[in-house]
TORKOL-4160 file (C-alpha; in steps of 0.2 Angstrom, whole numbers, padded with zeros to 4 digits, m for minus):
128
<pt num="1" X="0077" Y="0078" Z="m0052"/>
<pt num="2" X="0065" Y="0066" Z="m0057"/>
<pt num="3" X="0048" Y="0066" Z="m0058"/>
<pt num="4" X="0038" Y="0057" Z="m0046"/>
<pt num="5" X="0026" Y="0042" Z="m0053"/>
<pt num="6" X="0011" Y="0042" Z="m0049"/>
<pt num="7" X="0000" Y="0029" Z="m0042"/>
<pt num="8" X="m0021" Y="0030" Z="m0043"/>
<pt num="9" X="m0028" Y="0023" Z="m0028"/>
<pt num="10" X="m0047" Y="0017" Z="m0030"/>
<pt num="11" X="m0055" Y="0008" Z="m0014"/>
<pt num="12" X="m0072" Y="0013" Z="m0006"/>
<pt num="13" X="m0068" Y="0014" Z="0011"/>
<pt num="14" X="m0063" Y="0031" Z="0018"/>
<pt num="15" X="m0051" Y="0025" Z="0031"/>
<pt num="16" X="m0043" Y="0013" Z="0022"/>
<pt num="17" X="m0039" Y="0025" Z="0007"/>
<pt num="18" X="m0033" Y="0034" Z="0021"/>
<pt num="19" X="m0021" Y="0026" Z="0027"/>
<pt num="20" X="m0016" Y="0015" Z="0010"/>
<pt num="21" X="m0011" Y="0032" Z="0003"/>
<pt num="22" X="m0001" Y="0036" Z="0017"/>
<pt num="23" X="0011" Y="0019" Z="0014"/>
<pt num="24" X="0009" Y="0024" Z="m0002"/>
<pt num="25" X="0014" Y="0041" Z="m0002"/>
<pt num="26" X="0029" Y="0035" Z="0010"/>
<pt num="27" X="0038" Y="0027" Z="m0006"/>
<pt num="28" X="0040" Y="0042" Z="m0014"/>
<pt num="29" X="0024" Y="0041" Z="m0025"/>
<pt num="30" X="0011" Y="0052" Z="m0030"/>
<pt num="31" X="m0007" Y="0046" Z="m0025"/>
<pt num="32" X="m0023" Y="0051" Z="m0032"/>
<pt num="33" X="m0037" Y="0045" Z="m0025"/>
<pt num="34" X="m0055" Y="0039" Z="m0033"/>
<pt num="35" X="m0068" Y="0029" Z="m0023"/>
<pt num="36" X="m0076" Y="0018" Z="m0036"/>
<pt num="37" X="m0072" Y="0008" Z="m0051"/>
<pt num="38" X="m0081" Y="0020" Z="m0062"/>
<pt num="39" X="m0074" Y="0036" Z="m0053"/>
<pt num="40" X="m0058" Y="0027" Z="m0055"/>
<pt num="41" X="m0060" Y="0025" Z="m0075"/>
<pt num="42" X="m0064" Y="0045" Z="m0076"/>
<pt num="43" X="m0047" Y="0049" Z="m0066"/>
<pt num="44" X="m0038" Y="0040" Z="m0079"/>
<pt num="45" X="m0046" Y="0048" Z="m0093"/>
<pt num="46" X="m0041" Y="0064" Z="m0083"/>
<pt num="47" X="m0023" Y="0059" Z="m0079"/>
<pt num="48" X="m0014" Y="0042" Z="m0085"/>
<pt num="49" X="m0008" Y="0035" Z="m0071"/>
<pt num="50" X="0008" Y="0026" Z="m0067"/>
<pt num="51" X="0000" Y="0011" Z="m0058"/>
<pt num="52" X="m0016" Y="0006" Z="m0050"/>
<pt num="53" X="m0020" Y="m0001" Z="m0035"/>
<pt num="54" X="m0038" Y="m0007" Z="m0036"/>
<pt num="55" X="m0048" Y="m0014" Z="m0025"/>
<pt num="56" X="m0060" Y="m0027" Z="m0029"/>
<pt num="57" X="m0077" Y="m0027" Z="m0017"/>
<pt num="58" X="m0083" Y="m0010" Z="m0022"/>
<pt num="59" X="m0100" Y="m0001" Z="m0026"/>
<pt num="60" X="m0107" Y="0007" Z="m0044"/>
<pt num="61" X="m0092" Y="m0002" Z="m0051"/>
<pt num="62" X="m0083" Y="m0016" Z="m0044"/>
<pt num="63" X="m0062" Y="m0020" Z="m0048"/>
<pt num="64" X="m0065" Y="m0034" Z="m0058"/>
<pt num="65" X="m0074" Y="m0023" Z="m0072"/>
<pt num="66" X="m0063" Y="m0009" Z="m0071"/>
<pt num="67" X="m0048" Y="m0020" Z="m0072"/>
<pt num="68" X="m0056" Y="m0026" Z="m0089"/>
<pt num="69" X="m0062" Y="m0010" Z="m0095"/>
<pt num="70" X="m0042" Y="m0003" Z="m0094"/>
<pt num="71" X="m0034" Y="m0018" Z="m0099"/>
<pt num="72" X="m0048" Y="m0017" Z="m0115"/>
<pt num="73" X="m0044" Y="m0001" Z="m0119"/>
<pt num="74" X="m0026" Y="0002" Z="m0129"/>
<pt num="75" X="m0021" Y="0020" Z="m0120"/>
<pt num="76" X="m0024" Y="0009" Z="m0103"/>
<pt num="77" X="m0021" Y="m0006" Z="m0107"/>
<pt num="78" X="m0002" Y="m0005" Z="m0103"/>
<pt num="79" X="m0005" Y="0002" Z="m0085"/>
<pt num="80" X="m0001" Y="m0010" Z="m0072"/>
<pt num="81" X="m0013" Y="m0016" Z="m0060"/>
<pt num="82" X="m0012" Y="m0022" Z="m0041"/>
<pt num="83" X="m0030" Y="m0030" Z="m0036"/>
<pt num="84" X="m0032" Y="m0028" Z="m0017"/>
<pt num="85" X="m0047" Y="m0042" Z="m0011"/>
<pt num="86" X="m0055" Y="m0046" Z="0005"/>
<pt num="87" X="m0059" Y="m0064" Z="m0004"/>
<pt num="88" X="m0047" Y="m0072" Z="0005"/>
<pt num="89" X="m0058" Y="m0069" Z="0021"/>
<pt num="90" X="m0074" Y="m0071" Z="0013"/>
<pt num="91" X="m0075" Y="m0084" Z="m0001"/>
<pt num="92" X="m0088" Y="m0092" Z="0006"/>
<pt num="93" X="m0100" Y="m0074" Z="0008"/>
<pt num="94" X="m0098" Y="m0065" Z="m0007"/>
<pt num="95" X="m0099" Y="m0066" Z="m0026"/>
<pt num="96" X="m0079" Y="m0067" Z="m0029"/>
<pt num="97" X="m0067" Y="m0081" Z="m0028"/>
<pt num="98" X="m0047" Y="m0084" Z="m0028"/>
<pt num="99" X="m0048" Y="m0091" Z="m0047"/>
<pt num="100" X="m0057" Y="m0073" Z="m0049"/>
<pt num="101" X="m0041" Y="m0066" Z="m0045"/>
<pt num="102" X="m0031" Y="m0079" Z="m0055"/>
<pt num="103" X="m0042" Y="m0076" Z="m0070"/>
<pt num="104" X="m0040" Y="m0056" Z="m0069"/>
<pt num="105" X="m0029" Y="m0047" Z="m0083"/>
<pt num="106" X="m0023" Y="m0038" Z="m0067"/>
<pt num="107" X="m0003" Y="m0038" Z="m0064"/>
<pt num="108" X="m0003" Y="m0044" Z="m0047"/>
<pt num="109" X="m0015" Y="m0046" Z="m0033"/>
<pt num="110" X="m0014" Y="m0045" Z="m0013"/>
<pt num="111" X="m0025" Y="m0047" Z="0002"/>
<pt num="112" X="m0032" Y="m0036" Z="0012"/>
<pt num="113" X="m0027" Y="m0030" Z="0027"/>
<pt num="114" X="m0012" Y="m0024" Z="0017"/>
<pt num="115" X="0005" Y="m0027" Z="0022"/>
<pt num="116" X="0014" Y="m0011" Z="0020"/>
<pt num="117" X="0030" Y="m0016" Z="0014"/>
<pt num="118" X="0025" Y="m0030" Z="0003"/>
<pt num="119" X="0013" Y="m0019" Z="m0006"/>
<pt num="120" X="0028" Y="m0005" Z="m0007"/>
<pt num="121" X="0039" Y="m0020" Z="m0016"/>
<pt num="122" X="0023" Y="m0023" Z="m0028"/>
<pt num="123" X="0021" Y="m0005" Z="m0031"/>
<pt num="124" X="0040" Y="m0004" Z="m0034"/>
<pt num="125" X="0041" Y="m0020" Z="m0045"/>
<pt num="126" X="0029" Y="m0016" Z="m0057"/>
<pt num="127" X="0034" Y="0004" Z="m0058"/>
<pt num="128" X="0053" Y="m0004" Z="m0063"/>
């Protein structure tokens, strides 16, 4: 049988990890769970994920700069990354912006509220 892959999951909000990893988990993956960018970064040093869903908005280290610290990094660099944002509900009351996420060395992107088959069929895509 084969292994399962394993997905790292990094979102600063309880309830919402919560319930991502559920969906998540639903697929047939593996989830890990970290709740800042920086926390994020030491679970990949610990174990390399499979993929990364990442959210953007977050504390200590925000998605953005843990997106560019991996993709920096030759041992990360090849891990793909699915941003989750907010943005798209709040352009106009926070520092990040749609070309943000178009500018990002992240794989792909979706908005939040997650749509849970849409992000299985990301997740599934990029772990091909």
């Amino acid at each position: 049988m084969a292994e399962k892959k394993n997905v790292l999951l990094v979102d600063d909000d309880p309830d919402f990890v919560e319930a991502v990893k559920v969906i998540v988990e639903s697929g047939g993956y593996d989830v890990r769970v970290a709740f800042d960018g920086k926390e994020g970064l030491e679970m990949v040093k610990e174990k390399k994920p499979d993929l990364i869903v990442l959210d953007v908005m977050m504390p200590v280290m925000d998605g953005h700069a843990a997106c560019a610290a991996l993709k920096k990094n030759p041992e990360t660099r090849e891990i793909p990354i699915i941003l989750l944002t907010a943005v798209a509900d709040r352009v106009t009351t926070s520092k990040y912006s749609h070309r943000d996420m178009l500018e990002s060395e992240a794989e792909d992107y979706m908005p939040k509220p997650v749509d849970p088959p849409e992000l299985l069929s990301l997740i599934r895509r990029w772990l091909v």
